[in-house]
C-alpha positions as CSV (number, residue, x, y, z in Angstrom):
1,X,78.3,95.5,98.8
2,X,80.1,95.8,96.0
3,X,78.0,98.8,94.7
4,X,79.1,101.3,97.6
5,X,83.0,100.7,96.7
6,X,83.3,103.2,94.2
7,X,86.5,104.7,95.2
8,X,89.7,103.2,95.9
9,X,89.8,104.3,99.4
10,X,86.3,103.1,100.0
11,X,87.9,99.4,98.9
12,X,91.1,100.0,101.3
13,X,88.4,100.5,104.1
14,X,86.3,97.3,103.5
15,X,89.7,95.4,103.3
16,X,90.7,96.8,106.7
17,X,87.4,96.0,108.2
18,X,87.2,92.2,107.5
19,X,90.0,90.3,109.6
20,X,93.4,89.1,108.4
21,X,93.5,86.0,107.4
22,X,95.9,83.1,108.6
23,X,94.8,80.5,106.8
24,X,97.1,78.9,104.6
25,X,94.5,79.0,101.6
26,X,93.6,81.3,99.0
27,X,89.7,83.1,98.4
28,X,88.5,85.0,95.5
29,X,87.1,88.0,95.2
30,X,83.4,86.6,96.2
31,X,85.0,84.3,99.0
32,X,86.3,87.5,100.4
33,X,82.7,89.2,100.1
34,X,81.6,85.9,101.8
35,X,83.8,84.8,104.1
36,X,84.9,88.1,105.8
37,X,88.3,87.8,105.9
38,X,91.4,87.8,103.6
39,X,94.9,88.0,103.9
40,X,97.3,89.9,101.1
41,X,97.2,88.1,98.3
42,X,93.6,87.8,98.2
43,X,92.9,91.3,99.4
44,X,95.0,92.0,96.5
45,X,92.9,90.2,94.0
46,X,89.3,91.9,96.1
47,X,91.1,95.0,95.3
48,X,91.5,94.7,91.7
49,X,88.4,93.1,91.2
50,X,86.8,96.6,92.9
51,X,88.8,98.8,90.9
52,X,87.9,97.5,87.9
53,X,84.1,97.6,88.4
54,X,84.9,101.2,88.8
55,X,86.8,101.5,85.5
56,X,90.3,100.7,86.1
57,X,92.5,98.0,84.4
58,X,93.0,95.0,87.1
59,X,96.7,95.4,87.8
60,X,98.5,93.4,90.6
61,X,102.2,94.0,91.9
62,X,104.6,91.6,94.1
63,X,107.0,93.4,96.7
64,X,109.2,90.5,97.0
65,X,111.6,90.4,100.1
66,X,113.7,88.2,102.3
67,X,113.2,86.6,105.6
68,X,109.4,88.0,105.5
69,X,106.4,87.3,103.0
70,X,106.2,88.8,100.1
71,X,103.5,91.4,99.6
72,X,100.7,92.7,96.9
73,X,99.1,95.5,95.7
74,X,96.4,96.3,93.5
75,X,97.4,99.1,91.8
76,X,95.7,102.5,90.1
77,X,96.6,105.4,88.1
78,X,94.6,108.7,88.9
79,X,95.8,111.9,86.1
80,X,98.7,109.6,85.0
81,X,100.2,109.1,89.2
82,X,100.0,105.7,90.5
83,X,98.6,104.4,93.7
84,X,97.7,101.4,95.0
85,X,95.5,98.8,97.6
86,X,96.7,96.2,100.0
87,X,95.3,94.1,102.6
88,X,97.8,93.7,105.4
89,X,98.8,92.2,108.6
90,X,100.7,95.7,109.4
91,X,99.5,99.1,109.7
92,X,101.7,100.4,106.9
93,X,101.7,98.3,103.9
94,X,98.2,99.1,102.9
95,X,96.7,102.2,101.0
96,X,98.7,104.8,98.9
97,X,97.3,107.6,97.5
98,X,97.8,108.3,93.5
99,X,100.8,110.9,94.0
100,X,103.3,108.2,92.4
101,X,105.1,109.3,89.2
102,X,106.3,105.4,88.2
103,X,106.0,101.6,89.9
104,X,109.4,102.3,91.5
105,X,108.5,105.1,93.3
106,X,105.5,103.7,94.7
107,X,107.3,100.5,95.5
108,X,109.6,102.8,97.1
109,X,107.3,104.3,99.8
110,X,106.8,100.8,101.5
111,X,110.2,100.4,102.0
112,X,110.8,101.9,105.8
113,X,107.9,100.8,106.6
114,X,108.5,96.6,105.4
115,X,109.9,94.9,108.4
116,X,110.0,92.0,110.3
117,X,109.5,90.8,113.7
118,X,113.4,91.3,114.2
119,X,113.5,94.5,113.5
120,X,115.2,94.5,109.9
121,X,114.0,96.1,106.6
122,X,113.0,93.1,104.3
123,X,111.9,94.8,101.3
124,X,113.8,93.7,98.5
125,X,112.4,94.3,95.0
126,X,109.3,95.0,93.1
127,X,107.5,93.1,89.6
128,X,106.0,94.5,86.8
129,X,102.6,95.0,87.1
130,X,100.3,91.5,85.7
131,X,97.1,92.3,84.1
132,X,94.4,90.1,85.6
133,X,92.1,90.4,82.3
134,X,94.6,87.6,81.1
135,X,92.6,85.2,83.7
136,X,89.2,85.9,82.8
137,X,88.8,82.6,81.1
138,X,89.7,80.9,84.7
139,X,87.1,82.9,86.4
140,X,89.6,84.8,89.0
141,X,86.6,86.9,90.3
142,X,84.9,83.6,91.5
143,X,87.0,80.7,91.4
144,X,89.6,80.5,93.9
145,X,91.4,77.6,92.1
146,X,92.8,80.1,89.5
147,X,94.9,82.0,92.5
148,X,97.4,79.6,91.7
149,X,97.7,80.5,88.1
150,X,98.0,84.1,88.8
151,X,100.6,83.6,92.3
152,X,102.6,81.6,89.3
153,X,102.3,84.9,86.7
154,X,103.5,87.1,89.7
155,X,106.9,85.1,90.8
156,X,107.5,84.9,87.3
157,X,107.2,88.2,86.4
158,X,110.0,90.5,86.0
159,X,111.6,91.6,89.7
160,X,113.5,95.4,89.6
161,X,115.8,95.6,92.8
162,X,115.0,98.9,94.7
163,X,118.3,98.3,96.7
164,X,121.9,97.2,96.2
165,X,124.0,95.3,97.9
166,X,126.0,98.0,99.7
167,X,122.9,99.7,100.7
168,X,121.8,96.2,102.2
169,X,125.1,96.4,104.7
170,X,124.2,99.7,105.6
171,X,120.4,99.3,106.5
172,X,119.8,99.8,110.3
173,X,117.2,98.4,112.5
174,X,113.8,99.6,112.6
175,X,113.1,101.9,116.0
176,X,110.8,100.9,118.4
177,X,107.7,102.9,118.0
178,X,107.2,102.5,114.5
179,X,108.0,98.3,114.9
180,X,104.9,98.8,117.6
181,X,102.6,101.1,115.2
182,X,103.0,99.0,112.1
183,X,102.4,95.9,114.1
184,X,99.7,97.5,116.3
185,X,96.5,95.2,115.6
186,X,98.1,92.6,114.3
187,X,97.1,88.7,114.2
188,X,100.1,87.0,115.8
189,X,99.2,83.7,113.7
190,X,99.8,85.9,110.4
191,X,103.1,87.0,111.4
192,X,106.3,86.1,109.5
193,X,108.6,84.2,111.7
194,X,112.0,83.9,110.3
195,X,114.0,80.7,110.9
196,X,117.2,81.2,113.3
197,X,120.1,82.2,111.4
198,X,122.9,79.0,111.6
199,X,126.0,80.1,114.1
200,X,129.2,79.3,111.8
201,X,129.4,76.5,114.5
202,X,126.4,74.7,113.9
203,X,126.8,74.8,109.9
């Protein structure tokens, strides 16, 4: 299988074939290949474990945001641009072609499309990029107990804000038929559902 991904868009397409995962667990790259199904994280790690059987460094990013999940990307440079791979729930937070000058500007172009099921925009910040050749001695390709290790090496990477404050007040809701087309296929189960937000009377 892994032989016929030899092009970052040929991994997007295997990723969007195999179900999303809701399980509550991590897989490696060959529990992916085995199991059929992966959710970001390890589509993520499937990602950068394709790219760099076809000669690219295994790089991962965290879009960190609020009231949702965070999200990751396998990243790619192509002629010095950037793109990158994803596994996801949504319709938009997955493949970006390598037209990207720098991280933020790639981070950037998931931003209207990163929402929740209430509507708002939940993308907050993006991390430097964490080289995955660091975990070779834990066997990330094969072993799914060094996921842990690695989801460690991402929160504690350094986050860059792509927003401030007063553009936060100013954000509006997300329309209608691009809530429907990101969500469009979705496993309900894999949604984000945000707790209530406390009433000043019940705090």
């Amino acid at each position: 299988m892994l032989s016929r991904l030899t092009t970052p868009r040929r991994i997007q397409e295997f990723l969007d074939a195999v179900p999303y995962s809701d399980e509550h667990v991590y897989r490696s790259p060959r529990d992916v290949l085995r199991d059929r199904r992966a959710h970001c994280m390890d589509g993520a790690l499937f990602a950068a474990a394709g790219l760099a059987r076809i000669g690219h460094p295994p790089l991962i990013v965290d879009l960190a945001a609020v009231r949702d999940d965070d999200h990751v990307l396998a990243i790619f440079r192509v002629d010095g641009y950037l793109g990158a791979v994803a596994k996801s729930n949504t319709t938009t937070l997955r493949f970006r072609e390598p037209i990207f000058r720098n991280l933020r500007e790639l981070a950037l172009s998931y931003f209207e499309f990163y929402y929740n099921v209430e509507h708002a925009k939940t993308l907050r910040s993006y991390s430097l990029p964490v080289d995955l050749r660091r975990f070779e001695g834990a066997s990330w390709r094969t072993d799914a107990g060094a996921v842990d290790a690695i989801v460690a090496a991402l929160e504690a990477r350094t986050h860059r804000p792509l927003v401030s404050r007063a553009m936060i007040a100013r954000l509006s809701l997300v329309d209608r038929q691009i809530y429907e087309a990101g969500f469009l296929g979705a496993n309900p189960h894999g949604l984000f559902r945000p707790a209530p937000r406390k009433t000043r009377a019940s705090r």
